[in-house]
C-alpha positions in Angstrom: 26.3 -8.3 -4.2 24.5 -7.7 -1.0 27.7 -8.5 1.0 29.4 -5.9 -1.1 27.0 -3.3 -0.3 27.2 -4.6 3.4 30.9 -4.5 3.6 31.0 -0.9 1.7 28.6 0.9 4.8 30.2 -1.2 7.2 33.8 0.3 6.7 34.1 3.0 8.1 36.8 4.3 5.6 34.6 4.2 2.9 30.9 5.7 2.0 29.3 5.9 5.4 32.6 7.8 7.1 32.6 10.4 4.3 29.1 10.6 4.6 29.2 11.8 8.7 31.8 13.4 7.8 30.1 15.5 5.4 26.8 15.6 7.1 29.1 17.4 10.4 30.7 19.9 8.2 27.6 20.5 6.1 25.6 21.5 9.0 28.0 23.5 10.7 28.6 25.5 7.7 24.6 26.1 6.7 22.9 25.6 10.2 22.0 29.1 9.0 20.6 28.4 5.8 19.3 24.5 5.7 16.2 24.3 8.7 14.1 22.6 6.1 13.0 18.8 5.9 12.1 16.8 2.8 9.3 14.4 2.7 9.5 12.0 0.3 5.9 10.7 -1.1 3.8 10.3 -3.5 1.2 12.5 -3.5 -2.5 12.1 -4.2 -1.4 8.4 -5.2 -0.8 7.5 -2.1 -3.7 5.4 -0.8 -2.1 2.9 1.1 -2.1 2.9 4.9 1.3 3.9 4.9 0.7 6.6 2.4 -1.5 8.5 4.5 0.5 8.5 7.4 3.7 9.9 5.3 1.0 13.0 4.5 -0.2 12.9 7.8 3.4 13.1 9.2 4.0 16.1 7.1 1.2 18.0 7.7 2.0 17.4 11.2 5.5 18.7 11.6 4.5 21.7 9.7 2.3 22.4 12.3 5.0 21.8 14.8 7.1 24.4 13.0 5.5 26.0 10.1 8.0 26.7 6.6 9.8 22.9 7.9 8.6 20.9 5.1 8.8 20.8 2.0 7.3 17.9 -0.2 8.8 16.2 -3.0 6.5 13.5 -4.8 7.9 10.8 -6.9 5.1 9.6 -9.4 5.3 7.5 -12.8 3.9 10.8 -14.2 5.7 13.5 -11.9 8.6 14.1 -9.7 12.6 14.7 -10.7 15.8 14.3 -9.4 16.3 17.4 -10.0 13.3 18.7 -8.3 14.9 16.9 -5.4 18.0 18.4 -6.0 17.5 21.8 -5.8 15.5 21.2 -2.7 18.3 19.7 -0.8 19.6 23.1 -0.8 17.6 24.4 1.5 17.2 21.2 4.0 19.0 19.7 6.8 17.1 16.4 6.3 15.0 13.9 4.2 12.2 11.9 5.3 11.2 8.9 3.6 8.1 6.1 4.4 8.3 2.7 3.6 6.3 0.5 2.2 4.2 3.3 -0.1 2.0 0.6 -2.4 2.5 3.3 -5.0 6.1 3.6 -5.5 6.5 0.1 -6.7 7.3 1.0 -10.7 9.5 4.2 -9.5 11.8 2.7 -6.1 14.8 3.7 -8.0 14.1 7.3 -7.4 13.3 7.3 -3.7 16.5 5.1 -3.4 18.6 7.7 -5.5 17.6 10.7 -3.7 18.7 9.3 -0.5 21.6 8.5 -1.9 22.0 12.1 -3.1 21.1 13.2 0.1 23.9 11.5 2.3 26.4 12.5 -0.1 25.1 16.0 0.1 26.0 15.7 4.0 22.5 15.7 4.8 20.4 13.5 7.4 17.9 10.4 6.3 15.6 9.5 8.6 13.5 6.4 7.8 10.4 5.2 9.1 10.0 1.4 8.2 6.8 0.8 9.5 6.9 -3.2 8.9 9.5 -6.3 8.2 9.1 -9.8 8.2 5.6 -9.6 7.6 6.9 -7.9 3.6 7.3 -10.4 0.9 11.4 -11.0 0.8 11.4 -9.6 -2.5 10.3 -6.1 -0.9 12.4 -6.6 1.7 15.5 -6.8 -0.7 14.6 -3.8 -2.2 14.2 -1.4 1.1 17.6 -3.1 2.5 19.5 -0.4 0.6 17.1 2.3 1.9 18.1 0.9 5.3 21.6 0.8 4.7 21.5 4.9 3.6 19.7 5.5 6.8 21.1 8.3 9.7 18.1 6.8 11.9 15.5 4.2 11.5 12.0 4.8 13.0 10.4 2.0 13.6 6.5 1.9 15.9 7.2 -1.4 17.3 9.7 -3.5 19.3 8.7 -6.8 17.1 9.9 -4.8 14.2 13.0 -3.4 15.9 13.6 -7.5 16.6 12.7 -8.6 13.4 15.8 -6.2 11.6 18.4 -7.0 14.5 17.4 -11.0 13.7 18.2 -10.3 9.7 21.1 -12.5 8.4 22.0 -9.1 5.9 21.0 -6.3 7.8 20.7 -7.0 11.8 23.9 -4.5 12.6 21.4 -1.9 11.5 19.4 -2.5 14.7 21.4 0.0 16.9 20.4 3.2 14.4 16.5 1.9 15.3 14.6 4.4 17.2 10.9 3.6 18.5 8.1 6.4 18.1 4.5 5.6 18.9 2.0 5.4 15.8 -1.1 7.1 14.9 -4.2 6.4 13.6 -3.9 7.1 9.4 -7.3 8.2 9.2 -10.1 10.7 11.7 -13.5 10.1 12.2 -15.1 12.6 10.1 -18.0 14.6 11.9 -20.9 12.8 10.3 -21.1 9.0 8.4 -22.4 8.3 5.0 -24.6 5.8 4.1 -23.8 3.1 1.2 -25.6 -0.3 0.0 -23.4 -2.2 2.2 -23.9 -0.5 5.2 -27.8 -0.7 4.5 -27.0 -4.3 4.5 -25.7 -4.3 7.6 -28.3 -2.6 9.4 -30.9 -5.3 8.0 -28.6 -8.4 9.2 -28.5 -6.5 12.6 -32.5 -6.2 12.5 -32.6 -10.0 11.8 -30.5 -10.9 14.6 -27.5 -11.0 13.3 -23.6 -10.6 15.0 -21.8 -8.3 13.1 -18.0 -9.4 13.3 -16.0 -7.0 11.3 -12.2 -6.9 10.2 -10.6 -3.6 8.6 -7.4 -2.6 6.7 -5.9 -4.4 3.1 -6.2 -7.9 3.3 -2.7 -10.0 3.2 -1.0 -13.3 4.3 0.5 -10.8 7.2 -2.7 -10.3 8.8 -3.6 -13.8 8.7 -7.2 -12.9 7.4 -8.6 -16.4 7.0 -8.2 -16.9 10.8 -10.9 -14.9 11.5 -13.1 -16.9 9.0 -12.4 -20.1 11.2 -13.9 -17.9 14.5 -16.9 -17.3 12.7 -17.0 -20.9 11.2 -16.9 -21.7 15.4 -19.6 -18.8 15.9 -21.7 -20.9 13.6 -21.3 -24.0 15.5 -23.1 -22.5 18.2 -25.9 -21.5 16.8 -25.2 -18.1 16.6 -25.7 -16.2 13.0 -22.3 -14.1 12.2 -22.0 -12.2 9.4 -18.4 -11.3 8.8 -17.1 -8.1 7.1 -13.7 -7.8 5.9 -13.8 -3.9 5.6 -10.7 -3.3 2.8 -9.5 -4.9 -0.1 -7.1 -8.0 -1.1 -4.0 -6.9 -1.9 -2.9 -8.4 -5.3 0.4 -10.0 -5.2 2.4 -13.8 -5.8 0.8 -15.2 -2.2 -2.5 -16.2 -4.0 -4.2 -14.7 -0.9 -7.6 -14.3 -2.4 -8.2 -17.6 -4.2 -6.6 -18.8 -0.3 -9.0 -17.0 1.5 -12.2 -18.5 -0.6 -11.2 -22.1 -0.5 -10.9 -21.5 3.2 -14.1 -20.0 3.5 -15.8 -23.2 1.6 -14.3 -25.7 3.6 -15.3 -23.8 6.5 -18.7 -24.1 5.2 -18.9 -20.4 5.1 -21.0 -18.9 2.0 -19.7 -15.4 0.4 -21.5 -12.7 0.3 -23.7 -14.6 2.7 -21.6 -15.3 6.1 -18.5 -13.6 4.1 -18.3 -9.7 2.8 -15.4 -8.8 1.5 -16.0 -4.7 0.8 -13.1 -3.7 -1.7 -12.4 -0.3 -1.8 -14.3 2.1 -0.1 -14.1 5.8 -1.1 -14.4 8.0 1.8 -13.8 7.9 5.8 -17.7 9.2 6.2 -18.4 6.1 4.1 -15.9 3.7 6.1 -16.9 5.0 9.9 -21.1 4.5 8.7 -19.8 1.2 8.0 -18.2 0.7 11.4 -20.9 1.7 13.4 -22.7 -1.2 12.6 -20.3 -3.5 13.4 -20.7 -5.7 16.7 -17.0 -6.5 17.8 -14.1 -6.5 15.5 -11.6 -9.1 15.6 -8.1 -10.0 14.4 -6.5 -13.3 15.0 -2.5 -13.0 14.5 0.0 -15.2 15.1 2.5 -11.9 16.0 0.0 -11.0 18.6 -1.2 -7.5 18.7 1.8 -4.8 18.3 2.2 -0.8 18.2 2.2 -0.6 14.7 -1.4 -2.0 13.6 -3.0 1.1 12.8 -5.8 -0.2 11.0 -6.9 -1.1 14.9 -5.7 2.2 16.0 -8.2 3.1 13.3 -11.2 1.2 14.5 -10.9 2.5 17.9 -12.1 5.5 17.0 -15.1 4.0 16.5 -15.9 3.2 20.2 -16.6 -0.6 18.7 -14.6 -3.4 21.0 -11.6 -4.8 19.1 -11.2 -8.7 20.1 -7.5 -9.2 19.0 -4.4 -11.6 20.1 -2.4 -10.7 23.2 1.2 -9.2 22.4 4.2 -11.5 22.4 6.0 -8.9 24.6 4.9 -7.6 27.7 6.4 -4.7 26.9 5.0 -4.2 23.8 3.5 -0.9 24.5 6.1 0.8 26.8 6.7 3.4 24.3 2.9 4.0 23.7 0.8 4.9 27.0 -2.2 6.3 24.6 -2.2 2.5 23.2 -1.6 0.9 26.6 -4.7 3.0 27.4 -7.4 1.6 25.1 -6.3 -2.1 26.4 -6.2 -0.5 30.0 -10.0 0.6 29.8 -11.2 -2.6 27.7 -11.5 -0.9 24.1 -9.4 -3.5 23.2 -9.6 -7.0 24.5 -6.8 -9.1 24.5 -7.2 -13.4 23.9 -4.4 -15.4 25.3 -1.6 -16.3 22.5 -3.1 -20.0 23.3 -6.5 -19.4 22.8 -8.8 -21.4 20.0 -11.2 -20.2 17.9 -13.4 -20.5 20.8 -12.0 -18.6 22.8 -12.3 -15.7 20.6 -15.9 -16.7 20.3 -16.5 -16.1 23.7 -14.8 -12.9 23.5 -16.8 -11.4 20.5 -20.1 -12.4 22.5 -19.3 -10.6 25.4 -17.5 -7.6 23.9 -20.9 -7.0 21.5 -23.1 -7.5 24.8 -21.0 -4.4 25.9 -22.1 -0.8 25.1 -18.9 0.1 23.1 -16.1 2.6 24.2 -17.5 6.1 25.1 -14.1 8.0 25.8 -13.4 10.8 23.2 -10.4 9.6 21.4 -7.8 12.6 20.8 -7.0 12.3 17.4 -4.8 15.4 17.5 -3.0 14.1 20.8 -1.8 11.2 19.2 -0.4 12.5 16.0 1.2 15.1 18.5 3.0 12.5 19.9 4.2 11.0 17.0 5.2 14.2 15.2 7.6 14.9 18.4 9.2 11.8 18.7 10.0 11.8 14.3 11.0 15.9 14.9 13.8 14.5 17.7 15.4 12.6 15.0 15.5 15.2 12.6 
């Protein structure tokens, strides 16, 4: 079935040529009329790091030019194709996120309306903001997102790599565009406090190293590879206590019952050398919980890319990030704000070959440091980003 799909947008006879087709004379004959852009989401159910950046993106290319967007949520409670419908009449193009956590019980719809769209001779842009790292199940159901595509945004080169390496998909790879990535979420102007952040402030009064580790925890992010660094913090006699700042994301991968066996063969106790957060409720709440954190670190076998903004995130909070260097030198070509925070040591970067000990050493002397005191431009970088996604529109 998935050749057939292939074969139908790869003819040029068929679908996809009518589709340009229509798309040409469409906008020719209402350049007048259709200015706006659709933004696919899910509204307030959107919690997912991906979900805030879809309202983040809106929000910013109606600043760019305001009455452009125009948002059309797709809810198990809320959201039509007919809503959709009748908003198409107005828009030159539809943007559309992927993955959004929420939309898991309503895919069809997003899927359909693109659908709609293209035959309606109007543009799709989609930002895919991961690949490999999804579960191939997922994967299977955004290839036909992919396949209705006019352009394909995607924040990294691995990722760009990853779809041109598909067996289905990789002809897709010349409609990929790269556009640099924001952080999801702003430092608010003041932190709240919370029990857990009370216990971190006591650990640090007892002489404790504060290791943290934010954003939904998943086999992509290799979270129990940080566990193993702490286990080698331990060795030498150094007290850790590590915070995973997010919540397991529940799925077939068994992560969480992974993640405390590892832990206990490590010798690491929970909620003793081990927090695991869950969900916190408010960005006042989640930055007083980074300010007490030492050094963050991430251990991944992709290396650091362009597209992990939960460390886009962190930086904000001035704390060092200890991460894996990037499989590509040129990695962050597209992204000078990013090449920035490794340029001035916000970020510091362990060799692909490194051990757990070597990201010992570099947690030590990243804490010793006093932080990153540069004001981070929250509004620049979202600038960024909104122009490079308003080019494709």
């Amino acid at each position: 079935m998935v050749l057939m799909v292939k074969a139908l947008f790869t003819n040029r006879t068929d679908l996809t040529a009518t589709a340009d087709a229509a798309d040409l004379d469409t906008r020719a004959s209402d350049a007048a009329m259709a200015r706006q852009v659709i933004c696919l989401g899910a509204g307030a159910e959107m919690q997912c790091g991906v979900g805030h950046f879809t309202q983040g993106l809106s929000d910013q290319l109606e600043r760019l030019e305001p009455g452009l967007r125009v948002d059309v949520s797709f809810t198990r409670s809320g959201g039509t194709l007919g809503e959709f419908w009748r908003a198409l009449r107005n828009a030159r193009s539809v943007t559309c996120n992927f993955p959004i956590v929420s939309w898991k019980r309503v895919i069809l719809r997003p899927l359909i309306a693109m659908a709609l769209a293209r035959l309606r001779g109007r543009r799709v842009v989609v930002l895919q903001h991961e690949w490999d790292s999804l579960h191939l199940a997922r994967r299977l159901i955004y290839i036909p997102a992919l396949l209705l595509a006019s352009r394909i945004i995607v924040f990294s080169p691995l990722v760009k790599k990853q779809i041109a390496a598909d067996p289905v998909i990789g002809w897709l790879a010349s409609r990929c565009v790269l556009a640099p990535l924001p952080p999801n979420i702003a430092a608010p102007s003041s932190v709240a406090d919370s029990p857990l952040r009370q216990r971190l402030i006591a650990a640090k009064r007892e002489g404790r190293l504060i290791v943290g580790h934010f954003g939904s925890i998943y086999p992509g992010k290799q979270p129990e590879a940080v566990l193993a660094v702490a286990a080698a913090l331990k060795r030498r006699g150094v007290d850790p206590l590590l915070v995973y700042i997010g919540s397991f994301i529940r799925g077939t991968d068994r992560v969480e019952e992974l993640f405390h066996e590892r832990a206990a063969v490590l010798g690491l106790q929970m909620e003793r050398d081990v927090i695991v957060s869950g969900f916190v409720a408010s960005d006042a709440e989640l930055f007083g919980l980074f300010e007490q954190v030492d050094a963050f670190c991430y251990s991944l076998s992709e290396g650091l890319t362009a597209r992990r903004a939960s460390i886009i995130a962190v930086a904000q909070s001035g704390r060092p990030i200890v991460v894996t260097a990037p499989q590509d030198a040129h990695e962050f070509d597209h992204h000078p704000r990013f090449r920035e925070l490794i340029a001035r040591g916000a970020i510091v970067l362990v060799p692909r070959d490194g051990g757990d000990d070597a990201y010992a050493d570099a947690i030590i002397a990243a804490a010793k440091s006093t932080g990153d005191a540069q004001k981070f431009d929250f509004d620049g970088w979202w600038r960024d980003t909104a122009k490079a996604v308003y080019a494709e529109l």
